[in-house]
C-alpha atoms as one frame of an Amber mdcrd trajectory, in Angstrom:
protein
-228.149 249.327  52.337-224.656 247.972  51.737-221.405 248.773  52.257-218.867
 248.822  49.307-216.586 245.436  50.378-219.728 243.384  50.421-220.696 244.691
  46.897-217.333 243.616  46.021-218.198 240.241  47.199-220.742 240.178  44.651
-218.981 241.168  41.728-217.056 238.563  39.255-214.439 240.553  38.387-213.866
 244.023  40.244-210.862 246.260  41.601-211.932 248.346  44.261-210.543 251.608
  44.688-210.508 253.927  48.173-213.216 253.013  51.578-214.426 249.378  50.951
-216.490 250.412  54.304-217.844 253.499  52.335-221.487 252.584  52.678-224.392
 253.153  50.102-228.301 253.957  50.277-229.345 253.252  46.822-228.083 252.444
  42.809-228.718 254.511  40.395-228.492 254.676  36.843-229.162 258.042  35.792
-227.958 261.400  37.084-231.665 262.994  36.644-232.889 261.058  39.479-229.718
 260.111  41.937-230.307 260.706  45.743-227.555 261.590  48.263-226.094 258.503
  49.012-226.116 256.495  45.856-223.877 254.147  44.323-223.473 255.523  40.394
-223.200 252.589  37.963-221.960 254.165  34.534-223.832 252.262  31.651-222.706
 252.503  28.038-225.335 251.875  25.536-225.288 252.367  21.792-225.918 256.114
  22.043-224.945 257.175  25.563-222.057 256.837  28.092-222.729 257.546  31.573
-218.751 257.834  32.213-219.214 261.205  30.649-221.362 261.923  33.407-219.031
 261.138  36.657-218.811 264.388  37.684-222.259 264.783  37.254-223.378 261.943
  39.381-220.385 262.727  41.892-221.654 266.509  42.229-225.445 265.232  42.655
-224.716 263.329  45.742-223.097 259.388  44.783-220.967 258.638  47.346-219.232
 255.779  45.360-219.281 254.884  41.814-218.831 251.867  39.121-217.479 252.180
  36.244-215.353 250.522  33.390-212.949 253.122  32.232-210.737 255.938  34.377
-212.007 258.860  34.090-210.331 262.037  35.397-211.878 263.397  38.712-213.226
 260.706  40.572-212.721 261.685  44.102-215.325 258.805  45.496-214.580 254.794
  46.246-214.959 253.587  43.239-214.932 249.912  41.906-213.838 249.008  38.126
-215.596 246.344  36.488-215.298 244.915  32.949-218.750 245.472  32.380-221.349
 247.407  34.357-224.386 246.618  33.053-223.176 242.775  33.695-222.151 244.021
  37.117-225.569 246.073  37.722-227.508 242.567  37.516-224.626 241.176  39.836
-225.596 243.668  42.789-229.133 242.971  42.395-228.606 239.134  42.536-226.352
 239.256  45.683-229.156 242.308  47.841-231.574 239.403  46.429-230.205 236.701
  48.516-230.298 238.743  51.805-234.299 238.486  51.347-236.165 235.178  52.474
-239.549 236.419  50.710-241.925 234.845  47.974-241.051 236.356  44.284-242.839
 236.012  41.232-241.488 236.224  38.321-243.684 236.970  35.437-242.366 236.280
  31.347-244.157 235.745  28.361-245.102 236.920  24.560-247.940 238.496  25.105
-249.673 240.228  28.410-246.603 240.324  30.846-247.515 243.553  32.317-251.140
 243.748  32.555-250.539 240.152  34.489-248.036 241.954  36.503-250.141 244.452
  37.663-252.793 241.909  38.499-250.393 239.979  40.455-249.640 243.208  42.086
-252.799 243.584  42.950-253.538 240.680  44.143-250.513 241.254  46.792-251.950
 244.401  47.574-255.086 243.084  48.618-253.206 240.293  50.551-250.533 242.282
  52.324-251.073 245.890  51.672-249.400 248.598  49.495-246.115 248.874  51.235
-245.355 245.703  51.792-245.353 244.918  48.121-242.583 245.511  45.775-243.937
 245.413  42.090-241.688 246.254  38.929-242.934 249.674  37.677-244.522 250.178
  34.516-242.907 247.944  32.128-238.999 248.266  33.381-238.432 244.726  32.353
-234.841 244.445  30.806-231.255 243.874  32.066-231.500 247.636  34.011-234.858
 247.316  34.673-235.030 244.344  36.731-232.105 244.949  38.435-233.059 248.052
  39.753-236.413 246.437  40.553-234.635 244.145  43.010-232.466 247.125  44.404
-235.555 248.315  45.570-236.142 245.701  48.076-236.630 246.510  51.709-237.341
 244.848  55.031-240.632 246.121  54.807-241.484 243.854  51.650-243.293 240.501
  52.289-243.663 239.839  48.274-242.884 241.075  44.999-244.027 240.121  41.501
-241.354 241.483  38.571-241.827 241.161  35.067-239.200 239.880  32.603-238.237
 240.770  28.801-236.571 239.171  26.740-235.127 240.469  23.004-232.736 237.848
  22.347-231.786 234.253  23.445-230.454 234.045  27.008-231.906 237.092  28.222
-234.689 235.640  30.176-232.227 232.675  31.558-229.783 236.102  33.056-232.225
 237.597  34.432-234.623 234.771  36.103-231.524 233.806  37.794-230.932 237.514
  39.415-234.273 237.718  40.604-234.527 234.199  42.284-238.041 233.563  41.747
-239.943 231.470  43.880-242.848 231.270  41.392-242.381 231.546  37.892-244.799
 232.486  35.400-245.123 231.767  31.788-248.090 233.549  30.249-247.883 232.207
  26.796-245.261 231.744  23.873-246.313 233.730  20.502-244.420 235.001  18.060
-241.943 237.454  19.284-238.695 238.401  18.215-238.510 235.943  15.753-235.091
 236.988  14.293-233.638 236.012  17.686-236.044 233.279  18.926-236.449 230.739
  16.289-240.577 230.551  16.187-243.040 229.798  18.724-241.412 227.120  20.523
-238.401 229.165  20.169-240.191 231.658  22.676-241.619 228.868  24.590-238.351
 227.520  25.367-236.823 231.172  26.062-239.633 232.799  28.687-239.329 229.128
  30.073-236.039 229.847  31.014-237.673 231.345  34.325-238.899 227.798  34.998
-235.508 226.302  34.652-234.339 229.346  37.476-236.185 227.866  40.203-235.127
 226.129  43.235-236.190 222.914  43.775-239.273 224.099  46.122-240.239 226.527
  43.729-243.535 226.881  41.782-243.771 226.915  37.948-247.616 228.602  36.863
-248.213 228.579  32.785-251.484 227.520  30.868-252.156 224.158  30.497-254.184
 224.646  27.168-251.588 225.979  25.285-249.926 224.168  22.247-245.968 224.693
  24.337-247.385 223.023  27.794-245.389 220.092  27.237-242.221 222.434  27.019
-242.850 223.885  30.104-243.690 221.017  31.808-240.461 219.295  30.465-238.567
 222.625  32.210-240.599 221.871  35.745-239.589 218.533  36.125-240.439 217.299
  39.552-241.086 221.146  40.841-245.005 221.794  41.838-246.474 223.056  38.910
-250.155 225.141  38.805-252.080 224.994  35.325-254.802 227.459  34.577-256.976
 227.397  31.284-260.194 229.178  29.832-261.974 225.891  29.530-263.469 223.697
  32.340-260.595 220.707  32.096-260.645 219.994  35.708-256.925 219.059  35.523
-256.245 222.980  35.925-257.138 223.994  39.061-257.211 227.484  38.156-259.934
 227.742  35.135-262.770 229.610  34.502-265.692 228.661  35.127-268.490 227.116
  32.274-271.222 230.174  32.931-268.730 233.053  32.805-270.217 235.920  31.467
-269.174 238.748  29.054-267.735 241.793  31.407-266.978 239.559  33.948-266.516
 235.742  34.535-266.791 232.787  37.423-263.322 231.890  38.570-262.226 228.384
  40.061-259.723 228.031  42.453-258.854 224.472  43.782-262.785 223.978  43.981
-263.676 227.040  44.939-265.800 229.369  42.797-266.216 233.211  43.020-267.326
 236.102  41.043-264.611 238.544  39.258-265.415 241.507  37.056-262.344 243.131
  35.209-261.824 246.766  34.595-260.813 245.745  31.158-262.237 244.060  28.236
-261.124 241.387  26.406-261.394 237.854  26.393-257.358 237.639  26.384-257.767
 239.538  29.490-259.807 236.897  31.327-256.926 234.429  30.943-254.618 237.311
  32.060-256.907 237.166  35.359-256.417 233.453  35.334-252.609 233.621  35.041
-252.182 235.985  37.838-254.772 233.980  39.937-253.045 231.074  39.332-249.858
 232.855  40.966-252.053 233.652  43.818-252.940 229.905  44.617-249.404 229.524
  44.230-248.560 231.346  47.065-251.259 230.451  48.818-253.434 232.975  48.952
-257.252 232.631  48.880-259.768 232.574  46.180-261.637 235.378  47.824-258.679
 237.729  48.195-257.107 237.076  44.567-261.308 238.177  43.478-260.623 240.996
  45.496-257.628 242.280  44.219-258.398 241.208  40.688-261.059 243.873  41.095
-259.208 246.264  42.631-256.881 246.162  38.692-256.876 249.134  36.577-255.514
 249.124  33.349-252.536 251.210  32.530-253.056 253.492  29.549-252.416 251.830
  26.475-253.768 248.771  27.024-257.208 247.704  25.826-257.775 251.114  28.377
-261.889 252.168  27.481-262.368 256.027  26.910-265.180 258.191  25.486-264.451
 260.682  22.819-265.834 264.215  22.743-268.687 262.454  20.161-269.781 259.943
  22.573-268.466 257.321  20.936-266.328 254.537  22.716-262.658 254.779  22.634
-260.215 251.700  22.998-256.444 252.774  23.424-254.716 249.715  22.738-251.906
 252.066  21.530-248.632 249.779  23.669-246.046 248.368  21.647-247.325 244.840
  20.659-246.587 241.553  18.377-249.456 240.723  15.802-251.163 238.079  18.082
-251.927 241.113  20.496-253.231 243.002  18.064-255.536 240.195  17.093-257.091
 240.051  20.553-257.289 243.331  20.771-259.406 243.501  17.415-261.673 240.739
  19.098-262.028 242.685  22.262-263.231 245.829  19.728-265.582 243.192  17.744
-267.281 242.429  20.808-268.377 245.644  21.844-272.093 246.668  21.860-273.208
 249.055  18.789-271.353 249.486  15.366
């Protein structure tokens, strides 16, 4: 993967200790799950300190370790750092830039990982399970996305990651350790509100991502929202791909006038095909939209973004149907979620057939 003098080219701030040739096959967080071979980054939280697991993560197979204070025992290279969760996004950013491949980031309010795993899907369809790299579940924060990105291999030919945010700044830190080549805004709601300052507040926050791109880059958000003009003010002179429920024919992802419940007519740049959604809601439709609308972006045809679109299933949680032992239909829509979620997910109920 890397060796331990090129990490240290990454870093800030960091003293290296021992083999700056000692080389490394993977990062990990968490002694539960680290492989022979791994680098050990020791992350303090407010409940937790992985520096009390060293010996742990030394005995378990890392072959090198960061941390931020000395511990007794460490008998691997090791490299200090006055902060490791700061240096964790660090390593990510610089194993980023050895990869010449299309990324998508994906941020939001509201519907960030169902789009993700749309997107994903969609890059399934086009280049096939293994030579996707897709952030799993909903791993979306400063060690989540990271480790995302440490994932990368040669093998990958794109990757779609989704990014959180809980606090001003966050997005901004993270969009600009993942690189993105396309960045997606899905909508700005009312989120974190003690942190973000109102709607435009998150507007301005998930468009952070937009800001993060290179000029070539692609910026994909929905043109009928009330913050367009925000995000549009972030793309500047970058391309920029709208998508929106209605039939505006300045999108050129929409859907289409005759869509039909369970289902709907999707527009691409002209061209129109047939999707139907393993998942109800009208929200969901213009979750479709938003990741087709990252598939035009990197260029991939209408036909394959219907086919992966069908190819979606819902994780569990999310607006996922089941049948109870009555007969009756069963919506778990049981995910964390902000009150404009839970609105759509009342309408999705509303429209079901029988009472």
């Amino acid at each position: 993967m890397f060796d331990l003098r090129e990490a240290l080219g990454w870093l800030s701030t960091a003293c290296l200790y021992g083999d700056g040739g000692t080389r490394v096959g993977g990062v990990s967080t968490d002694t539960r799950s680290i492989e022979a071979g791994d680098l050990f980054v020791a992350l303090r939280g407010e409940r937790f300190d992985a520096h009390d697991f060293l010996a742990q993560a030394q005995a378990s197979g890392a072959v090198a370790v960061v941390f931020e204070r000395w511990v007794p025992g460490i008998r691997v290279p090791a490299i200090r750092v006055a902060d490791t969760r700061r240096a964790l996004g660090e390593l990510a950013r610089g194993w980023r830039s050895r990869f010449e491949l299309p990324l998508v980031t994906v941020a939001g309010a509201n519907g960030k990982t169902t789009v993700k795993e749309m997107v994903s899907a969609i890059l399934v369809e086009q280049f096939g399970e293994a030579r996707r790299l897709a952030t799993r579940g909903n791993l979306n924060n400063d060690v989540g996305v990271p480790l995302t990105l440490l994932r990368l291999r040669d093998e990958h030919r794109a990757a779609v990651v989704e990014i959180g945010t809980n606090h001003a700044g966050e997005i901004g830190w993270l969009a600009s350790v993942a690189r993105p080549t396309v960045a997606l805004v899905t909508n700005a709601q009312r989120e974190h509100q003690e942190f973000l300052q109102g709607v435009e507040g998150s507007a301005r926050e998930n468009g952070a991502s937009i800001s993060a791109l290179g000029e070539e880059g692609v910026a994909v958000f929905p043109g009928d929202d009330s913050q367009a003009p925000v995000w549009r003010e972030l793309a500047g002179a970058r391309r920029s791909v709208e998508f929106g429920l209605d039939a505006d024919e300045r999108y050129p992802v929409r859907a289409a006038p005759d869509s039909r419940p369970g289902g709907f007519a999707l527009e691409v740049a002209g061209e129109r095909v047939e999707v139907r959604l393993a998942i109800d809601g009208a929200h969901n439709v213009r979750n479709a939209l938003a990741a087709a609308a990252c598939g035009h972006a990197l260029g991939i045809g209408a036909a394959t973004i219907a086919a992966g679109l069908a190819r979606f299933r819902p994780a569990m949680g999310r607006l996922a149907r089941l049948r109870s032992a009555s007969g009756a239909a069963l919506i778990d829509d049981s995910y964390n979620a902000n009150p404009d979620s839970v609105r759509a997910a009342i309408d999705a109920l509303a429209a079901c057939e029988g009472r």
